[in-house]
C-alpha positions, 0 to 999 in steps of 0.5 A: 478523499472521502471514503464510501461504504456499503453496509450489508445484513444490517445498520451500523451508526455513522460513528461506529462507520468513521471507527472502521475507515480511521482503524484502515487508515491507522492501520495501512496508513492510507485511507481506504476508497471503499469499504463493504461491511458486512454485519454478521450478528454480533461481528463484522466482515470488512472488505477494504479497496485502497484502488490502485497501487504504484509499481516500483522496479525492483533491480539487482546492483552490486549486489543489492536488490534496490529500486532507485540509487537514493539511499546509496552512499558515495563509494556505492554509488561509485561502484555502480557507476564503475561496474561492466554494462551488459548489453543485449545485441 
């Protein structure tokens, strides 16, 4: 995916750009899909758009605040499945 850019209050070289986008991507570890560069003299302000994020559920089980049972050994995973449901009539 290619990262767009706005650059504001002045130029920067394209190469002093790609430093910005892989210092995002080193950084957050996703490259971004926007960047808003605003030069302000010497120093620059950036403003990242990485677009929208998943969402995990996030559960209380025996507990353990989990989102999936995956990383649950045999005797935890035992315990979940053996433990009282509740319902909601």
């Amino acid at each position: 995916m290619a990262c767009t850019t706005n650059v504001t209050n002045g130029t920067l070289e394209q190469n002093e750009i790609n430093a910005y986008i892989d210092r995002a991507t080193k950084k957050y570890g996703v490259e971004p899909q926007h960047i808003d560069i605003n030069v302000c003299g010497e120093d620059v302000e950036l403003h990242y758009d990485f677009g929208p994020t998943g969402f995990q559920r996030i559960r209380r089980i025996t507990g353990y605040l989990v989102g999936t049972l995956e990383r649950f050994n045999n005797a935890k995973r035992s315990e979940e499945h053996d433990r009282v449901k509740h319902s909601m009539s």
